[in-house]
DODRENZA-956007 format. One record per residue (C-alpha): residue in three letters; x, y, z. Coordinates in steps of 0.05 Angstrom, whole numbers, plus 5000, padded with zeros to 4 digits. Layout:
N
   code   east   north     up
    ALA      X       Y      Z
...
//
This chain:
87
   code   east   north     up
    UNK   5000    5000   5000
    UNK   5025    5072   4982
    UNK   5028    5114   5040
    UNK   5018    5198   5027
    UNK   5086    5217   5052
    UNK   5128    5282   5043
    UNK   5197    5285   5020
    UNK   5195    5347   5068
    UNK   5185    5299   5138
    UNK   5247    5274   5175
    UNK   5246    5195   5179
    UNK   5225    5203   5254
    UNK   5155    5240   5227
    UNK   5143    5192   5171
    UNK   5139    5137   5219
    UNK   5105    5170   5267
    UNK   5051    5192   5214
    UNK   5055    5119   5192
    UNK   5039    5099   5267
    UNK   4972    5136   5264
    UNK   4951    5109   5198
    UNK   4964    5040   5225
    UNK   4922    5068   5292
    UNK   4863    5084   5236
    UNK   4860    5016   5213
    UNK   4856    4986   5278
    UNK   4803    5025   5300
    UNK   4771    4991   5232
    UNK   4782    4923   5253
    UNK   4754    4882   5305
    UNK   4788    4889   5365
    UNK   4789    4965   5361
    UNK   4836    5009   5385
    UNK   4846    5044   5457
    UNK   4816    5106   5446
    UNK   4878    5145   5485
    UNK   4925    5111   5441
    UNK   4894    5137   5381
    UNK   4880    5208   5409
    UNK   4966    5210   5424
    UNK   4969    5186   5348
    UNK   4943    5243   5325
    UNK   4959    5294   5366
    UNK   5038    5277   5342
    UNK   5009    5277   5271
    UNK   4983    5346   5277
    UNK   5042    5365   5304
    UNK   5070    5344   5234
    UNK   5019    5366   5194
    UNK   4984    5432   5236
    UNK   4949    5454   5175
    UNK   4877    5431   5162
    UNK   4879    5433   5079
    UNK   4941    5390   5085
    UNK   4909    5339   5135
    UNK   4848    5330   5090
    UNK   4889    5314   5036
    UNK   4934    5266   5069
    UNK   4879    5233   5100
    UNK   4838    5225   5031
    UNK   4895    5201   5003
    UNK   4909    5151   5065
    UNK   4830    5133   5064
    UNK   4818    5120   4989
    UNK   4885    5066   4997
    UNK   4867    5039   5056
    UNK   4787    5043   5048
    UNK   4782    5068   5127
    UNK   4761    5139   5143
    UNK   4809    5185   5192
    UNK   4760    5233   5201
    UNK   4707    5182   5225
    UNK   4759    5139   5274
    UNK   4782    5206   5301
    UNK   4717    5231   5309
    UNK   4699    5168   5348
    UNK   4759    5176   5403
    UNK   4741    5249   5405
    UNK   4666    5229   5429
    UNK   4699    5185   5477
    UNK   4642    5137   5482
    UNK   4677    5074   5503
    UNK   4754    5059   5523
    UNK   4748    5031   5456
    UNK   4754    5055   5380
    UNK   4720    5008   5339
    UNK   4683    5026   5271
//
């Protein structure tokens, strides 16, 4: 699977953007994710990428590869419903 990267990231923020992709698919499986764990995720991801045009557009990217939604699995552990992400 292509992951949207940028040639402008050090190696340290392409995994950790990596990281929180990986936490969006687990909140799209089964088991879920802990809803903390994603929340860190992507607070270090926005640290990476601050600006909302760019985050859509990695996400959309991420999403139409991966068929998962970061919006929605974000959404989810911002609600804080259960200890749980699952979608």
């Amino acid at each position: 699977m292509n992951m949207p990267i940028s040639l402008d990231w050090s190696t340290e923020e392409v995994v950790d953007v990596i990281h929180f992709f990986q936490g969006v698919e687990e909140a799209h499986q089964k088991a879920g994710i802990s809803r903390d764990d994603l929340l860190s995720r992507y607070r270090r991801f926005k640290e990476i990428v601050p600006s909302k045009s760019e985050e859509k557009q990695v996400c959309k990217e991420f999403d139409e590869e991966a068929g998962v939604s970061c919006y929605r699995a974000v959404q989810a552990a911002k609600a804080g419903e259960t200890e749980r992400v699952r979608l």
